[in-house]
C-alpha positions in Angstrom: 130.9 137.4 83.6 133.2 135.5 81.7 132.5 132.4 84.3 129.2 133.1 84.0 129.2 132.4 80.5 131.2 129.5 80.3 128.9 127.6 82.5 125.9 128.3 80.9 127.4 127.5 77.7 128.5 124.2 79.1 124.8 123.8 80.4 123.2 124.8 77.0 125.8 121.9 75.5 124.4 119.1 77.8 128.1 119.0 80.0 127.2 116.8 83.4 126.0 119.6 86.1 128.7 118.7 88.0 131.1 118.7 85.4 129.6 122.6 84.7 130.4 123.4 88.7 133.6 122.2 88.5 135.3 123.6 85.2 132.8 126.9 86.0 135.0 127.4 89.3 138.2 126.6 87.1 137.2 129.4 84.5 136.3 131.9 87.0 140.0 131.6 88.8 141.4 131.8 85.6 139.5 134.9 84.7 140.5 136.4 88.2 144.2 136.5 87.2 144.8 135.1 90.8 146.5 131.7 90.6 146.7 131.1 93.9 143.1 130.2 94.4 144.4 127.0 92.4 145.9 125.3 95.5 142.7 125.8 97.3 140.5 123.8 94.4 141.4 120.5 95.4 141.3 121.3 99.2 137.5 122.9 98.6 136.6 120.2 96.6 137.1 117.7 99.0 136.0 119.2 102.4 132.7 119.6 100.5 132.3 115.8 101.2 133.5 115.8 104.4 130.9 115.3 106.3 129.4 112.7 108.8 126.1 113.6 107.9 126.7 112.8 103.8 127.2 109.1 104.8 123.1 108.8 105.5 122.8 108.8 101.9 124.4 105.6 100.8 122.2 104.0 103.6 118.8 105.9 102.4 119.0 104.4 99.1 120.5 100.8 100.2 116.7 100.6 102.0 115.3 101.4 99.0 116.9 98.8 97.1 116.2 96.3 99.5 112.6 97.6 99.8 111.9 96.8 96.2 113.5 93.7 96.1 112.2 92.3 98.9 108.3 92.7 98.0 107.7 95.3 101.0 105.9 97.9 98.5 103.4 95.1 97.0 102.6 94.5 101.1 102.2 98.4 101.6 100.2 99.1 98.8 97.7 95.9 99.8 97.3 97.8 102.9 96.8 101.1 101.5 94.1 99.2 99.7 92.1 97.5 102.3 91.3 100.8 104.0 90.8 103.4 101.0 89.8 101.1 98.1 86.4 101.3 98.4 86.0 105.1 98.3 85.0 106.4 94.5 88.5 107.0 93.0 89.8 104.3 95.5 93.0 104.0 93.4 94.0 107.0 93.1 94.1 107.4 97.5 95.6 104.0 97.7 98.5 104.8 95.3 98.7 108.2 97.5 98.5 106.9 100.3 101.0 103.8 99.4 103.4 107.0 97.9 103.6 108.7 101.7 104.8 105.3 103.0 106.9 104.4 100.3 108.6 108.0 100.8 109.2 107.4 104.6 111.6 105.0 103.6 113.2 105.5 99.9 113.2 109.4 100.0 114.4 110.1 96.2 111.3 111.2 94.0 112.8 109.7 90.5 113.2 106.7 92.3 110.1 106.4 93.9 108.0 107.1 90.5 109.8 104.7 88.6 108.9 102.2 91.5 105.1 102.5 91.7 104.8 103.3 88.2 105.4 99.7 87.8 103.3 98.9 90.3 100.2 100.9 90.8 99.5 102.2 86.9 98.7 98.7 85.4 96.4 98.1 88.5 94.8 101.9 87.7 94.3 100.9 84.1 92.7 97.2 85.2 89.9 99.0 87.4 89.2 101.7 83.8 91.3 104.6 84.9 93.0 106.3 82.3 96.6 105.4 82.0 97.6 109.2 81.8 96.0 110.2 84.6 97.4 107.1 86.5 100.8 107.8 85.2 100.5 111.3 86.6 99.5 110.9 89.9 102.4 108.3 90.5 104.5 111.4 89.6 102.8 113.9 92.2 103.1 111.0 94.6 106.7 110.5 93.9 107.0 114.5 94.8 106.8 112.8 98.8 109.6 111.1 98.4 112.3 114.2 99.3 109.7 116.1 101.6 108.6 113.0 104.0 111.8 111.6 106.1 114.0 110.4 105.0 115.2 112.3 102.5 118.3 112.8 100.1 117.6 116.4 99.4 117.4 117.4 102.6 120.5 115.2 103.7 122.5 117.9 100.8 121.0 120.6 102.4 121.8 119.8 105.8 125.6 119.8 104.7 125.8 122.7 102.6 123.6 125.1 105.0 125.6 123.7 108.0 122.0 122.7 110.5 121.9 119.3 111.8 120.1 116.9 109.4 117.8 115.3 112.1 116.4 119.0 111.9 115.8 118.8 108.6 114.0 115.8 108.7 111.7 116.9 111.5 110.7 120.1 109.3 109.7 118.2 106.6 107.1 115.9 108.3 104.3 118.1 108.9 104.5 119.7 105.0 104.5 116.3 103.7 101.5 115.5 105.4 99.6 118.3 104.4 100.5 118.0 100.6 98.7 114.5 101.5 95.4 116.2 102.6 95.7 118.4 99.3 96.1 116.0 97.6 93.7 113.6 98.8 91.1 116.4 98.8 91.7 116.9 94.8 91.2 113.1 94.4 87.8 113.8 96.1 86.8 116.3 93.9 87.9 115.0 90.7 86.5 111.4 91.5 82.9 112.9 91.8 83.3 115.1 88.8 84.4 112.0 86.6 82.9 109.4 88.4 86.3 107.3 89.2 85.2 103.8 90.3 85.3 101.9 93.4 87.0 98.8 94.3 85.2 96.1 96.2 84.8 96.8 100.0 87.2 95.0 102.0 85.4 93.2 105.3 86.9 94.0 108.9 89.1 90.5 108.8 90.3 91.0 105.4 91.5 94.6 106.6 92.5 93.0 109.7 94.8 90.3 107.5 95.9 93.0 105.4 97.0 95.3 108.8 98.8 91.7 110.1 100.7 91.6 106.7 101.7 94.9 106.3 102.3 95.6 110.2 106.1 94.8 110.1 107.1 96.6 106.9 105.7 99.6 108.8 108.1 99.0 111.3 110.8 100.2 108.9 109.8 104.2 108.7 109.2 103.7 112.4 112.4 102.9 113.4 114.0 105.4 111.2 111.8 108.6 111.8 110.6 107.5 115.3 114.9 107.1 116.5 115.4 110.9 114.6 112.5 112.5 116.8 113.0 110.8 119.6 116.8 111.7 120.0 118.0 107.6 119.7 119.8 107.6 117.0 121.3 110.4 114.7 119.9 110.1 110.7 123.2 107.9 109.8 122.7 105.5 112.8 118.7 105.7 112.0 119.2 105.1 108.2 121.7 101.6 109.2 119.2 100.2 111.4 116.9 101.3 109.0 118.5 99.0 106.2 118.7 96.3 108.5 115.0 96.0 109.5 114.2 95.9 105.7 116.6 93.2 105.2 115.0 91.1 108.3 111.5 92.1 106.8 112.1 91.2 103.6 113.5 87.6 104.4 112.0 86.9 107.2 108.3 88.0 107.2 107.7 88.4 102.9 110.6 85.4 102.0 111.2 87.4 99.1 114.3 89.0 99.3 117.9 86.7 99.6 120.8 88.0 101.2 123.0 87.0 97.6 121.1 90.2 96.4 122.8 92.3 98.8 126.0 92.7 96.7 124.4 93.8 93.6 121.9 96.1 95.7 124.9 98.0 97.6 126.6 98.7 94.2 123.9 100.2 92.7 123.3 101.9 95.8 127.2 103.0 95.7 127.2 104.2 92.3 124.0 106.7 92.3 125.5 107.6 96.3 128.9 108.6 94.1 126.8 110.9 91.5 125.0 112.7 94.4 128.4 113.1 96.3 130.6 114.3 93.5 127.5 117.4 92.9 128.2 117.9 96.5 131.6 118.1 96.2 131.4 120.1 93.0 128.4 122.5 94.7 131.4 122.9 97.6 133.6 124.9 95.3 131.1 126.2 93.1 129.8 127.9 96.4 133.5 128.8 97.1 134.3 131.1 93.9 130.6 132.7 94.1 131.7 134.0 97.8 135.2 135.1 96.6 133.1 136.6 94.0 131.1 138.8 96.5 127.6 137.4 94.3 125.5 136.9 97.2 126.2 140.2 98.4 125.2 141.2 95.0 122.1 139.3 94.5 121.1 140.6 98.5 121.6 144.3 97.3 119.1 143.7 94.5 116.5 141.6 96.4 116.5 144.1 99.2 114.9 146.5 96.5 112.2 144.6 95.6 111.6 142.2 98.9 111.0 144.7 101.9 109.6 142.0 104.5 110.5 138.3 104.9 107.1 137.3 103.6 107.6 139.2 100.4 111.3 137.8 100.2 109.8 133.8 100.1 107.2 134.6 97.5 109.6 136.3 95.6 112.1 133.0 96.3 109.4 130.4 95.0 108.9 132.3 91.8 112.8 132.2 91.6 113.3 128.4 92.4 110.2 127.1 90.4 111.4 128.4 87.4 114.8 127.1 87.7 113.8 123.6 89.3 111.5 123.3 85.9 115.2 123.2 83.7 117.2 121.5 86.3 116.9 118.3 88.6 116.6 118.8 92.7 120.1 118.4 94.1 121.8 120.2 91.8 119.0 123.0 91.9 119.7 122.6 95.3 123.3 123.1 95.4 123.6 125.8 93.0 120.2 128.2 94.4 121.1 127.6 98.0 124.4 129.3 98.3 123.2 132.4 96.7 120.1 132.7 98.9 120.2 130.8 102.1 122.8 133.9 103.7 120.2 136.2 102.1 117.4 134.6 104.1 119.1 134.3 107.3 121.4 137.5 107.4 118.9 140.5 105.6 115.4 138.6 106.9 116.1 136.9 109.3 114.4 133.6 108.2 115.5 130.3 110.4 117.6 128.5 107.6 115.4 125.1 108.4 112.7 126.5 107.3 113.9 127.9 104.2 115.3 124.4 103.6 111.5 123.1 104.0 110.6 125.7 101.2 113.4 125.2 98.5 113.2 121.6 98.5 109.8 121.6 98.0 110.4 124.1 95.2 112.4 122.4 93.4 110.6 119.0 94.1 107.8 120.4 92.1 110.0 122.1 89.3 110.4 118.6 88.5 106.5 118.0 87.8 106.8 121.4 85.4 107.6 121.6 81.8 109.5 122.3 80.0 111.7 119.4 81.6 109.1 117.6 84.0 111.9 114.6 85.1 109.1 112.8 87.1 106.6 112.8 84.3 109.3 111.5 82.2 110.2 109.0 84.1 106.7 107.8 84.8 106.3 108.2 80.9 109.5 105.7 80.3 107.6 103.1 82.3 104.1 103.5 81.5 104.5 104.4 77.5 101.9 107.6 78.8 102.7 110.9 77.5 104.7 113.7 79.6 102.5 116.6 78.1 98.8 114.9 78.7 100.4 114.1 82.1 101.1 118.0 83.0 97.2 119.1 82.1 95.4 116.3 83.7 97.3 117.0 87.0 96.8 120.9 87.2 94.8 120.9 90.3 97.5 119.1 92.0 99.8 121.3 90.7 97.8 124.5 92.0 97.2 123.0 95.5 101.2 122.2 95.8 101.4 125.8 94.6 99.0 126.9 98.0 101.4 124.6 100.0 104.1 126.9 99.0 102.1 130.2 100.0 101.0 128.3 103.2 104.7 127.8 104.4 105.9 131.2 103.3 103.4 132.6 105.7 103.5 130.3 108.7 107.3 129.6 109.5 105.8 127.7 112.1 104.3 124.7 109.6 107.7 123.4 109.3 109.3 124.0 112.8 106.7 122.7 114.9 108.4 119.3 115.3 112.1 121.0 115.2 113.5 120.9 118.7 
């Protein structure tokens, strides 16, 4: 209780998340009146890190660096618009559409919004679109980013639920295409209710130029979520090769990225890697004192009396994880939700722990598109000057249809372990 106390009073106080994990862990062993559990911290703290799998992270975000600076997302997006421009809300599918490609290959969903906000919103508001509703569907299409491979989240997840991350990436495919259907199918309904216009129909060359263009940036989310499925390559070796391709591309085939860049690129690539890897570490022996603590076997004891079928248990768990992911960001949702109820899950319900990876992170991907926090709207706000609350209300439908997502893969295990091997 004490622990309990001190951490949300940290929280409440606006300490670093990971700062709260680590001193929460300190006051709980001092509250134990056990000492001994102090020569353990250090040893906990970094085994949580130690992990193979952790070093796909670094790389992930290296290609997204080098993505943006080398002009591959202008390319994507032109293709994007050559084959859905001309549709009535044209926009709105191509900055979808250019989202699902641009998440095969950055994989963070702050990231991603802050990207195309700069790219697609002042295009949106060219063609009479209102800004807000431009702003806002950059922020649902950043939600693609940790659902479509690659993905950091799911990289975190991988480690702390012990499957292999290549799994994880698999199970995330088929989701992330059908939150593209919903979403393209609220586009289609919302363009004919307010009439969204139409860009100028592209002939077959110019959408035969644009396919030339855009055909070896493609290669890039190929090579790194073709080599996972396929069984080439592990996600660390897929994410190197990955970063090389995007350099080649970027130099080679768009001119627009230099290889002096690099430097800068792998340090800012370095420093957000070391803030997800110290939450890791910090989620590693946070996790540690709630076991000693016997909580999961608590919070299983109390979910067992409301949950009495696996179904039941997953509704129950997306209530749960949308209301904390709308206060707190995805990884560190992510690392302090999943030790709790990932043994739950797999132990009481027997609920493949891939698939209830495929469900939180999408969970808390969405708590980030919910007030009262709404990170991704914020972001999207900071670049476009829209506002965060007008955001939120003219995106509701997306938000429902996300919502149906979640219901869809609470019944059907199967919609994200199709591809799983």
């Amino acid at each position: 209780m004490i622990a309990s106390a001190g951490f949300l009073l940290m929280m409440l106080v606006g300490v670093p998340i990971g700062l709260c994990l680590c001193l929460g862990a300190v006051i709980y062993i001092a509250a134990s009146g056990n000492p001994i559990l102090y020569q353990n911290y250090p040893l906990q703290l970094f085994g949580g890190v130690d992990s193979y799998g952790l070093i796909a992270i670094p790389l992930f975000i290296l290609i997204g660096e080098i993505m943006n600076g080398g002009g591959i997302t202008k390319k994507i997006v032109e293709l994007a618009m050559a084959f859905v421009g001309s549709l009535r809300g044209g926009l709105a599918y191509v900055n979808l559409l250019a989202n699902m490609f641009v998440a095969s290959i950055l994989g963070s969903a702050t990231a991603q919004v802050a990207i195309m906000s700069q790219v697609m919103v002042p295009e949106m508001e060219k063609a009479g679109y209102d800004k807000t509703f431009a702003a806002g569907i950059t922020a649902y299409g950043g939600m693609l980013g940790p659902i479509i491979p690659p993905s950091v989240m799911f990289v975190v997840y991988s480690v702390i639920a012990q499957v292999a991350v290549g799994d994880m990436l698999a199970a995330g495919l088929i989701p992330g295409l059908i939150l593209v259907v919903l979403f393209c199918a609220v586009i289609a309904a919302m363009g004919f209710v307010y009439n969204y216009p139409a860009s100028e129909k592209r002939t077959l060359a110019e959408r035969g130029r644009a396919i030339l263009a855009a055909l070896p940036t493609l290669s890039i989310p190929v090579v790194i979520v073709g080599s996972i499925l396929t069984g080439l390559a592990n996600p660390t070796e897929a994410a190197a090769v990955g970063s090389i391709v995007a350099a080649l591309v970027g130099r080679y085939w768009i001119g627009k990225f230099r290889f002096d860049q690099l430097p800068h690129m792998m340090l800012r690539a370095g420093v957000f890697s070391a803030i997800v890897l110290f939450l890791v570490a910090a989620a590693a022996v946070f996790s540690w004192v709630l076991i000693y603590g016997k909580v999961p076997q608590a919070a299983a004891a109390w979910i067992q009396t409301v949950a009495k079928d696996p179904v039941t248990f997953m509704l129950l768990t997306n209530v749960i994880l949308l209301l904390i992911g709308t206060v707190i960001d995805g990884i560190p949702g992510l690392i302090m939700t999943v030790p709790i109820l990932l043994p739950i899950a797999t132990e009481v319900y027997n609920i493949d722990p891939r698939h209830f990876g495929v469900v939180v992170v999408v969970n808390l991907v969405l708590g980030l598109l919910s007030p009262p926090v709404g990170l991704c709207f914020f972001v999207a706000a900071a670049v476009t000057g829209a506002s965060p609350g007008r955001m939120f209300l003219v995106t509701l439908p997306f938000f429902f249809v996300a919502c149906v997502l979640l219901v869809l893969l609470s019944i059907y295990p199967w919609l994200s372990l199709a591809l799983v091997k």
